[in-house]
N, C-alpha and C positions, 0 to 999 in steps of 0.2 A: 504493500500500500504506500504512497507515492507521500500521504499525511500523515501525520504522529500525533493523535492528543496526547500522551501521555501526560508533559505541565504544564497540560491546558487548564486556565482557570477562568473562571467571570470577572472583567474587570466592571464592568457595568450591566446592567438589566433593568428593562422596563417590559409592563404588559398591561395591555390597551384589548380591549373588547371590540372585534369586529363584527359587523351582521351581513345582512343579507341586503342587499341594498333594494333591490324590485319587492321587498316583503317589507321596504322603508323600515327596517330593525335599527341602522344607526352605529356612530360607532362612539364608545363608552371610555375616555382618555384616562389613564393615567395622571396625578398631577407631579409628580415627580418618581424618578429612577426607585430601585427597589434598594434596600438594607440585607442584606445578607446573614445569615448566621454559617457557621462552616460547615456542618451538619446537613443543612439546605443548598447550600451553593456547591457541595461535592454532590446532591440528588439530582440537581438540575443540570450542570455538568454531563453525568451520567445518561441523563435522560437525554438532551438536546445529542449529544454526540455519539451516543452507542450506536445508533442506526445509519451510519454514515461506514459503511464498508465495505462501498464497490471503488474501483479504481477507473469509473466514467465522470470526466467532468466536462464542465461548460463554459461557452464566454457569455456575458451578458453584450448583447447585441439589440442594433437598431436598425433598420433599413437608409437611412440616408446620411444619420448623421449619431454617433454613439451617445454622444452629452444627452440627445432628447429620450435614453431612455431613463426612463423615473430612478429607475433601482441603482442603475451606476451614480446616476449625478447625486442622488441622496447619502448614499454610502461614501462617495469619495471625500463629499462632504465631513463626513464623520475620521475618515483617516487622517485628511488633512485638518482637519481641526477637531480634537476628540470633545471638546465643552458645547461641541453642535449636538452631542449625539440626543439627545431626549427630543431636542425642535426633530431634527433628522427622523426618529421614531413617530413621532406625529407623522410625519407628512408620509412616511411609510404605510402609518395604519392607516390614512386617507383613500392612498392610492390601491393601497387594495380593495377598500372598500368599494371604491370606483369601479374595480372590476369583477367585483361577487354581482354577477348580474344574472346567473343562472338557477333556476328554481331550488335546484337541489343541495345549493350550496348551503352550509348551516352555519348560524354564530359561534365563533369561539373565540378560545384565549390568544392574542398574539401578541408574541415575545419578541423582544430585539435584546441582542447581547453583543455586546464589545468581548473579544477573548483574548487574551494574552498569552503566550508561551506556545503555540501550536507553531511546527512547522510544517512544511513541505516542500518533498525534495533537498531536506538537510537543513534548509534557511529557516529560519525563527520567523516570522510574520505576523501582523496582527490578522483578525477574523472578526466578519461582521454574522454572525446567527442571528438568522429568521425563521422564526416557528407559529406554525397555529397547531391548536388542538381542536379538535370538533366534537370528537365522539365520548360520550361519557359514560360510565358503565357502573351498577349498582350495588355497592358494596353493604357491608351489616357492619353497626358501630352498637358495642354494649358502651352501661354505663352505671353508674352506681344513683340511687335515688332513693333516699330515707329509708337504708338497710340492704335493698332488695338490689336484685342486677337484671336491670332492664337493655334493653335492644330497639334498635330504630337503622331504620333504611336513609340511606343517604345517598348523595350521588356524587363524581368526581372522575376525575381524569387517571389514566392507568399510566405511569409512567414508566412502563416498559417498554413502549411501541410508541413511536412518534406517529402523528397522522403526516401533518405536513413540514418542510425544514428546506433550508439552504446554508451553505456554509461560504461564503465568499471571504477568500485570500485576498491580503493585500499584496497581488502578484500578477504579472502580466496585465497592469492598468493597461497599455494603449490599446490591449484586443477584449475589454471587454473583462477584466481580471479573471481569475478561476475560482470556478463556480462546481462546488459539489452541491447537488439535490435529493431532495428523497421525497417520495409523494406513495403512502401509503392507501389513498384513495383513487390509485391511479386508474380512475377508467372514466372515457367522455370525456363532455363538458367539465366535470371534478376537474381531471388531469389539462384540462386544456385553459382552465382558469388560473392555475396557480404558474403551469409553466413558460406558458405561451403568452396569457393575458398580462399578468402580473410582473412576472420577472422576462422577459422573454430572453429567452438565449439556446444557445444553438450548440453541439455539442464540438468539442475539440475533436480535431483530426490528430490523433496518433495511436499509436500502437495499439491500445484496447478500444477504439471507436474500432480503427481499419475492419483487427478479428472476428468483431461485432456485426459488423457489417455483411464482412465477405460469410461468414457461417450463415448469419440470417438469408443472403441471397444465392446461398450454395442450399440452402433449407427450402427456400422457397422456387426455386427450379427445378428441384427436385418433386416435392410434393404437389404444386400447382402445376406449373409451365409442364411439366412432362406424363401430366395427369390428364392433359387436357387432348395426349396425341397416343395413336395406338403403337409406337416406336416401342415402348418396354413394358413390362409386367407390374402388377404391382409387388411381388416378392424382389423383381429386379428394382425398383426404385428404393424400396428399404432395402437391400444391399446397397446401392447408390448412396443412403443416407449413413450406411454403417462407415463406408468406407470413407465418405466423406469425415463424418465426424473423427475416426483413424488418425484421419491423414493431419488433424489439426492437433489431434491429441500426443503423435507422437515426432510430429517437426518441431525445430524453433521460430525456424524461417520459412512466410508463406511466400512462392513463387510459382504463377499461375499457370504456366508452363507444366512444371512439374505435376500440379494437382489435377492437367486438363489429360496430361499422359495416364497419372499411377489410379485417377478415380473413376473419370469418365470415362476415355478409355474411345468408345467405338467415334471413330473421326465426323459423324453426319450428326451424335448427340453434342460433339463440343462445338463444334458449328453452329449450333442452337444455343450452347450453352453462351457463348463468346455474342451473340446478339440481344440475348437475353438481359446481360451483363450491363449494355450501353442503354437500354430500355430500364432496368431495374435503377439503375442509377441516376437517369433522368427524372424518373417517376418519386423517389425520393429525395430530389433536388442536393445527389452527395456526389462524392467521388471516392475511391476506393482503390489504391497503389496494386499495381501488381508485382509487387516484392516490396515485402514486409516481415519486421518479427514479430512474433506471434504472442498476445496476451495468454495466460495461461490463467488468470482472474477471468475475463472475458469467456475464455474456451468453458471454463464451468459453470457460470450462469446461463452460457446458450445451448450446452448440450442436453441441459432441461428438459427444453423446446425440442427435441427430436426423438416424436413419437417414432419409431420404429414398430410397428405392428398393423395385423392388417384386423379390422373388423367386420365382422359377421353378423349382417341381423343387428340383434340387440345386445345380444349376451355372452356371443364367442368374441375370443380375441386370440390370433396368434401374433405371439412376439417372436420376433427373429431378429436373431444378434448376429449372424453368419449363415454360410452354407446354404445360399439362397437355389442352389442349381438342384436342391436336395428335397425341392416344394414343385410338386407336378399339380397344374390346374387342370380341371375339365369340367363335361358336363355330360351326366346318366340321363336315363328315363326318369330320376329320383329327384333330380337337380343337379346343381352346381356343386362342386367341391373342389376340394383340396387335397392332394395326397401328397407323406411326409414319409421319407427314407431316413432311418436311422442306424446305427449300428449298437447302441447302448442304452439303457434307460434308467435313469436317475430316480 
């Protein structure tokens, strides 16, 4: 991992109440920064930063001109002058507010933190954390009342799990600085409100986007693009996906050349694959090196994503990890099947 909290502490903390803005909920200020006990500011600590442990980050970006997006010019604000940070927090809780514009979005708590002592990449840095919670979940609190030990329901935030967060380095200021995120709510409008509306920023090209990338679009050619033509089987396609996934899990170095010879293999599917390629990457507005080393953080969160299995109906499923030439398909008087050559049985 590319950042260290290790003597990461809070130098400052505030939290501001934001709503729903089209539900006119409003947003509830803060009148000054928070007080700390060491007890609390090691929980929060912990809380704001434990979920931060991929090695994908971001620049914060604008389409014309970087200063007009909110979140850089507010933050940089705060770097260069640390005694802005609370005005700076305001105009943060604002601006979100501004763009909770989607039904589903709900009121929570949002935190802004100053951090001291994190590095990345070896450099010591400050760090501006931005957090909402949303989701509250319903605990039991006993209690003592004229002898007797009573119990009552209450409600509050689980500080295991962040909902939402951003971690922004005071590093690489002219691109937008670097930007770790974490969106625990990430789907739809949710995800496209916090990342896209609010902070908007775009992800760094290097090493763990590249792997990211080219696995995702070696995933999806596989299972779409070549699902779509009667060229291969589907036991041949999960071989296609084993071998892909293989070929990432056991290079350092990806070089397209090689993965289009030892994966693909028959000359008329890389042909497709190599068109594919320039379509996939138009269509997601990226680019993608062909020689690269290989994230090995990235290779494990995407090999996830690679169902290998063929489904049946509702309730078969064959998996297949190998030895795909070892699966004959047909079709009886009975139906459709599948017939499976073994030599052993487990």
């Amino acid at each position: 991992m590319r950042a260290s909290f290790i003597n990461a502490r809070i130098a400052e903390l505030v939290v501001h109440i934001v709503g729903n803005k089209i539900a006119d909920e409003g947003v509830v200020l803060s009148k000054s920064c928070l007080t700390l006990s060491d007890d609390l500011s090691n929980l929060l600590t912990n809380f704001f930063l434990g979920s931060f442990m991929s090695d994908e980050y971001h620049h914060l970006y604008h389409d014309t001109n970087l200063n007009l997006n909110e979140v850089f010019s507010y933050v940089s604000e705060i770097f260069d002058s640390p005694n802005t940070f609370y005005l700076q927090s305001i105009n943060l809780a604002k601006h979100l507010y501004n763009e909770s514009v989607y039904p589903n979005i709900k009121e929570g708590e949002f935190y802004v933190a100053l951090l001291k002592g994190a590095t990345f990449e070896g450099d010591e840095v400050d760090v501006i954390g931005i957090f909402k919670t949303e989701k509250k979940n319903i605990f039991l609190k006993t209690f003592v009342d004229e002898d007797s030990v009573n119990i009552k329901k209450d409600e509050g935030t689980d500080t295991k799990k962040l909902d939402k967060g951003c971690l922004i380095f005071n590093k690489e200021r002219h691109k937008g600085y670097v930007v770790a995120i974490v969106d625990n709510t990430n789907n739809g409008s949710l995800a496209k409100y916090w990342i896209d509306d609010f902070l908007h920023v775009r992800k760094i090209k290097d090493t763990y986007t590249n792997t990211e990338n080219m696995m995702s679009l070696a995933k999806t050619f596989i299972t779409k693009n070549l699902s779509q033509s009667a060229i291969i089987s589907k036991s041949e396609q999960i071989d296609l996906l084993n071998k892909s996934l293989q070929y990432f899990k056991k290079n350092e170095l990806f070089k397209i050349h090689d993965f289009e010879h030892e994966v693909i293999a028959r000359p008329e599917i890389v042909e497709r694959f190599r068109g594919f390629k320039g379509e996939y990457e138009s269509s997601k507005d990226i680019s993608i090196d062909e020689e690269f080393p290989l994230s090995h953080s990235a290779i494990k969160k995407q090999q996830r994503s690679y169902k290998r299995a063929i489904n049946l109906d509702k309730k078969i499923q064959i998996v297949i990890n190998g030895n795909s030439d070892r699966i004959e398909k047909g079709k009886d008087a009975k139906g459709k099947f599948y017939k499976i050559y073994y030599n052993e049985e487990e």
